[in-house]
Wavefront OBJ file of the C-alpha trace (Angstrom):
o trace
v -78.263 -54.138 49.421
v -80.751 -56.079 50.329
v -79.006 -59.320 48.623
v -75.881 -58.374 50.363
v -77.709 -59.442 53.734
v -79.441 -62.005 52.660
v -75.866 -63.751 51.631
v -74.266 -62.459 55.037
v -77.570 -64.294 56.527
v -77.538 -67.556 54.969
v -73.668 -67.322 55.849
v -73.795 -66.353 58.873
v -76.775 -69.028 60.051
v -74.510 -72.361 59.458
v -71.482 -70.872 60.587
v -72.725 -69.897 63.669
v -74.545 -73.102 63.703
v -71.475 -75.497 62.783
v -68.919 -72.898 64.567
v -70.273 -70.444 66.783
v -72.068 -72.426 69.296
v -68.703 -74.679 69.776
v -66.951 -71.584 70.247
v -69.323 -69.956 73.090
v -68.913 -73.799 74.333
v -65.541 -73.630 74.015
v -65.081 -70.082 76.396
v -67.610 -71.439 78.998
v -66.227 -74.392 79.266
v -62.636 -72.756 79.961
v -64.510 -70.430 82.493
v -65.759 -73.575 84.456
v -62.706 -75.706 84.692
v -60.775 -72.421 85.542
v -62.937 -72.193 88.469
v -63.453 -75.371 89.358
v -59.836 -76.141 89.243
v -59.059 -73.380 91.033
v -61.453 -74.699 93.687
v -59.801 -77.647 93.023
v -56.284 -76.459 93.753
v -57.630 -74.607 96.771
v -58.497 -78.026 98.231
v -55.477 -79.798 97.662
v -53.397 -77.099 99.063
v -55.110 -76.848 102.123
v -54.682 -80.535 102.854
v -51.245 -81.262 101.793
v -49.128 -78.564 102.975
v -48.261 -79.657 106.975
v -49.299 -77.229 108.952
v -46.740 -75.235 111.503
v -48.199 -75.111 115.120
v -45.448 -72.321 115.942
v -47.382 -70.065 113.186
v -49.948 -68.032 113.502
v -53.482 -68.975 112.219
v -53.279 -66.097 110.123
v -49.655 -66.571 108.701
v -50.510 -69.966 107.850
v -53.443 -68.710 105.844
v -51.226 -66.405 104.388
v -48.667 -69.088 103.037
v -51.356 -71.397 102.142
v -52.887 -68.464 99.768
v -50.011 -67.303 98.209
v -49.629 -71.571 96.930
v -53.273 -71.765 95.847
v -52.222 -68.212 93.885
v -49.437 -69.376 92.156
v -51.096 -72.748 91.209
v -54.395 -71.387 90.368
v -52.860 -68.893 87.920
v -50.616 -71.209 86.094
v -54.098 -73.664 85.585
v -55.763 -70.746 84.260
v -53.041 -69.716 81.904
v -52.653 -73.203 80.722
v -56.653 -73.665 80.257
v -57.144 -70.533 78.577
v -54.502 -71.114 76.039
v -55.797 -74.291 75.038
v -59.390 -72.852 74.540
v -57.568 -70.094 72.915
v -56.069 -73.098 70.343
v -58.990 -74.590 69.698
v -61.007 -71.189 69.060
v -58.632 -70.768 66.505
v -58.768 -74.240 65.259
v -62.948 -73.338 64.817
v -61.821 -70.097 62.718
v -60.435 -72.326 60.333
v -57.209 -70.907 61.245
v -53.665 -73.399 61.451
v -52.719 -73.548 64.802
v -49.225 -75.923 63.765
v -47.511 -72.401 62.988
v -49.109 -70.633 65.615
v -47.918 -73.359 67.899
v -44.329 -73.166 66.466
v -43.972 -69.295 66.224
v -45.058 -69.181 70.136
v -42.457 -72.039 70.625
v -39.744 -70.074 69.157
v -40.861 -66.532 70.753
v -41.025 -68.889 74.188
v -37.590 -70.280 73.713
v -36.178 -66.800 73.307
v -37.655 -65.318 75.869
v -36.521 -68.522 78.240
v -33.219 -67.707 77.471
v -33.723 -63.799 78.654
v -35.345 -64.231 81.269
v -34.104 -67.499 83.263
v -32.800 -64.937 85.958
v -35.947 -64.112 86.616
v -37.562 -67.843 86.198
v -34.618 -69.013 88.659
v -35.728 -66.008 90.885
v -39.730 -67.394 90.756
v -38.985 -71.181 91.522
v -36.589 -70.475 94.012
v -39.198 -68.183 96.041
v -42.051 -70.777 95.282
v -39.924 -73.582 96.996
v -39.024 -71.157 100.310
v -42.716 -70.644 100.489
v -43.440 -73.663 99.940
v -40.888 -75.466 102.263
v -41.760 -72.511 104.878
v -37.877 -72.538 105.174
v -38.288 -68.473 106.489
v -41.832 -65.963 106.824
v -42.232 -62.549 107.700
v -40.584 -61.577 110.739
v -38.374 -64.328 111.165
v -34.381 -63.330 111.776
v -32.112 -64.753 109.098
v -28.773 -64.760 107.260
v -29.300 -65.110 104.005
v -25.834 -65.848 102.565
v -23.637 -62.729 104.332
v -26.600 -60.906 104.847
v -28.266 -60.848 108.245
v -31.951 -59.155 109.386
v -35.655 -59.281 110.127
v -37.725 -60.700 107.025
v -39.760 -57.965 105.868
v -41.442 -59.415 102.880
v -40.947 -62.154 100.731
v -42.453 -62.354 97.091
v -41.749 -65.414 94.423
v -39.005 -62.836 93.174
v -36.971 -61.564 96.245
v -37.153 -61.265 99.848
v -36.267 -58.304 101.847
v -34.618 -57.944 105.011
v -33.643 -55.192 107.064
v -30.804 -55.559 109.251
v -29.275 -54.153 112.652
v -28.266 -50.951 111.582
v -31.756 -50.273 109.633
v -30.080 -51.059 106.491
v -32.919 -52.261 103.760
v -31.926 -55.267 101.989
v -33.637 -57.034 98.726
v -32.014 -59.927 97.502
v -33.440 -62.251 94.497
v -34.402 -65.452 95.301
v -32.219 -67.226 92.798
v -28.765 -66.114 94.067
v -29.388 -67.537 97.463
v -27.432 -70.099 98.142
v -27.651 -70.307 102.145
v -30.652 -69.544 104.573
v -30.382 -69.850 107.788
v -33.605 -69.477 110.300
v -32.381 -67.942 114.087
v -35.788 -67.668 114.493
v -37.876 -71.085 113.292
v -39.475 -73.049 116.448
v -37.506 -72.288 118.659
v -34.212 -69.984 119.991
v -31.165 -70.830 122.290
v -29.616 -68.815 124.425
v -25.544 -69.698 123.967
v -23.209 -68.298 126.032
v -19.506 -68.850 126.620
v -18.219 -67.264 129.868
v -14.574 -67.181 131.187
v -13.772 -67.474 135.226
v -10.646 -67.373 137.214
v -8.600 -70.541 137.530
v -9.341 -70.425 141.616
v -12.735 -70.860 141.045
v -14.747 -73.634 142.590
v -16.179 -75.123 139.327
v -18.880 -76.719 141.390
v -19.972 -73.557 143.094
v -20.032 -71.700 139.703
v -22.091 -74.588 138.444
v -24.849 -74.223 141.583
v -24.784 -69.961 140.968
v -25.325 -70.479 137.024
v -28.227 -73.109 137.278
v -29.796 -70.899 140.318
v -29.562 -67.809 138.208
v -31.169 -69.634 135.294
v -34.081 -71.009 137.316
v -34.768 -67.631 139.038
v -34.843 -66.115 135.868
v -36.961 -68.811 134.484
v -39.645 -68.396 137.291
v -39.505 -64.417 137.035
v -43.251 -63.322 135.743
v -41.874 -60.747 133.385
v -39.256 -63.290 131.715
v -41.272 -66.783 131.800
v -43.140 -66.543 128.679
v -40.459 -66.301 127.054
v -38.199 -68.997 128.495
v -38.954 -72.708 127.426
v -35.578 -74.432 128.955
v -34.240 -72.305 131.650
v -30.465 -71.810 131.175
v -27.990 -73.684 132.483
v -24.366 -74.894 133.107
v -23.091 -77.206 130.431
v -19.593 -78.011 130.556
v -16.098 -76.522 131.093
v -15.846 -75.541 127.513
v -11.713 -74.787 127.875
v -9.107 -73.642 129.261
v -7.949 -70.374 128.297
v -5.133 -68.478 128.827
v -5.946 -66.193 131.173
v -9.672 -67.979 132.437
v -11.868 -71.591 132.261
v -14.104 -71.041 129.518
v -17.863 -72.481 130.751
v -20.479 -73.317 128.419
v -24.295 -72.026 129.585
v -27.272 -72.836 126.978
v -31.358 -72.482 127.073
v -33.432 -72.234 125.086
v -36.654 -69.546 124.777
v -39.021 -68.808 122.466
v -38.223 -67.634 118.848
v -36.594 -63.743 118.587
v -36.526 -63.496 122.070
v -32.745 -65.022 122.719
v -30.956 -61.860 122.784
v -33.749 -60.508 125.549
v -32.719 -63.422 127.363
v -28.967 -63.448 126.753
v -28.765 -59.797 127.818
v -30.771 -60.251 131.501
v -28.893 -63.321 131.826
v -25.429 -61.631 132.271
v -26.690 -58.876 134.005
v -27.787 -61.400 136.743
v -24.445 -63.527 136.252
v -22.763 -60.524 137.255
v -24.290 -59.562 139.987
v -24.529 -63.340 141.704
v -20.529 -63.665 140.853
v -19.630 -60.588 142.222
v -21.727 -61.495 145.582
v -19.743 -64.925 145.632
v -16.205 -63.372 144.676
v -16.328 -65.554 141.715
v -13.730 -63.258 138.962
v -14.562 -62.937 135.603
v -10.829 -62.056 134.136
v -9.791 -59.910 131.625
v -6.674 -60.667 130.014
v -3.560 -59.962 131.646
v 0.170 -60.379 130.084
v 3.069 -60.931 132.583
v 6.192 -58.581 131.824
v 9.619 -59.634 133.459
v 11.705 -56.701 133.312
v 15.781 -57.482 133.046
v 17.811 -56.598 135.988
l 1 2 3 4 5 6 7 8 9 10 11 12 13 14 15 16 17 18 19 20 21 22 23 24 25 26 27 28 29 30 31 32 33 34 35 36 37 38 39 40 41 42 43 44 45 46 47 48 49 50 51 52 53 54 55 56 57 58 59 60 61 62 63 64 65 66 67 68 69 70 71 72 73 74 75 76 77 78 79 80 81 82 83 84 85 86 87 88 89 90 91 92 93 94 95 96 97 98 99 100 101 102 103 104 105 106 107 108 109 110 111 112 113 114 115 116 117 118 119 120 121 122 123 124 125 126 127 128 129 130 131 132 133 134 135 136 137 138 139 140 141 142 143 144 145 146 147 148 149 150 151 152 153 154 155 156 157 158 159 160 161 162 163 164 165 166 167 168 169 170 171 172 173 174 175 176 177 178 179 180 181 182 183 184 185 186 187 188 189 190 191 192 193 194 195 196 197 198 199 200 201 202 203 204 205 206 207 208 209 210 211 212 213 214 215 216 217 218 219 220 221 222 223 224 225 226 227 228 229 230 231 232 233 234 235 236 237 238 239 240 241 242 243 244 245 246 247 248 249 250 251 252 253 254 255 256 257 258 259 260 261 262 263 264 265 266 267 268 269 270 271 272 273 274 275 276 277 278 279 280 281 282 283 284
């Protein structure tokens, strides 16, 4: 027995010598450029993505993290399997197999799961572009809400009618932000033919400016409303064009006071808003 430990000994000794230490060397060293590189990545991520003055100090922290996540994991995969080679290289094992086995397995997996790879890089590049965050109001394709959540995978919206949505990342093919920087109030409003354009013109920019200056309504307006254009002429009514523009989500707020107060200032100057009317000559 006591010549079985000796040999284990007097094995053990120069491997450890000639193998071991590398290999302890080997897993610090992977635990120290993990970390520093994700120090690293931390860094770089804070620097290079342009900051949004319209976010929040905390959403921006938020978008910056979830990067230096994403980054930071993919270094640490990628260091760790390389230690992970060359541990096995120091237990005399052949990595060229190992390497082409995992390349096969990795191939066939790429090919069952690029739905969900599609899904990852397309929510890394919203994130990443900040085309939409939490909160914002957004048609995604046909499909209109609030953003609830968004994850590398899908993003979730709920809509009008409380209706939850999740949709993957991958199959969007259209996003568009009512929400980002700013919001305009758009309105398209028919009057009588016998209206005095000009008058309707001083009533609309009045109205705008009142509502502008109103202390329960001017935090949210940036560019009061206002009279545009004659936008057409309609069958029954002259189309005019008002637009202003508030701060983001609050447009619909806006747009609803807005013709509330229209009303009331074009009913006060006899200014009709028509409905329309059809003309029926009956044969004698």
């Amino acid at each position: 027995m006591s010549d079985f430990f000796q040999k284990l000994i007097d094995f053990l000794i120069p491997w450890l010598v000639a193998h071991g230490i590398k290999i302890i060397g080997i897993i610090v060293g992977a635990f120290i450029v993990a970390k520093i590189g994700k120090a690293f990545v931390d860094r770089i991520i804070r620097k290079v993505i342009i900051s949004d003055h319209f976010l929040t100090k905390e959403a921006e922290r938020k978008r910056e993290d979830t990067l230096i996540s994403i980054f930071a994991n993919v270094l640490k995969v990628i260091v760790w399997l390389v230690a992970l080679m060359m541990i096995l290289a120091e237990l005399g094992v052949n990595i060229g197999p190992v390497i082409a086995g995992a390349g096969i397995i990795g191939l066939a997996l790429g090919f069952g799961a690029q739905n969900l790879i599609k899904n990852f890089i397309s929510g890394f590049f919203i994130i990443l572009e900040n085309q939409y965050r939490v909160d914002d109001v957004v048609c995604l394709d046909d499909t209109c809400g609030v953003v609830e959540d968004i994850t590398l995978r899908i993003t979730v919206l709920r809509d009008i009618d409380g209706v939850v949505h999740h949709i993957a990342n991958g199959d969007i093919k259209k996003a568009s932000n009512q929400t980002k920087f700013f919001s305009r109030v758009h309105l398209n409003i028919g009057i009588g033919y016998d209206s005095d354009i000009d008058k309707v013109k001083r009533i609309v920019d009045k109205v705008g400016e009142d509502l502008a200056k109103d202390p329960e309504w001017k935090d949210l307006i940036t560019d009061p409303p206002k009279f545009i254009r004659v936008n057409e002429f309609g069958d029954s009514a002259i189309e005019i064009k008002i637009i202003g523009e508030t701060k983001p989500s609050h447009q619909w707020d806006v747009a609803g006071e807005l013709r509330k107060r229209l009303k009331i200032a074009f009913d006060k100057a006899k200014i009709e808003i028509p409905y329309p009317q059809r003309v029926v000559h009956q044969k004698k």
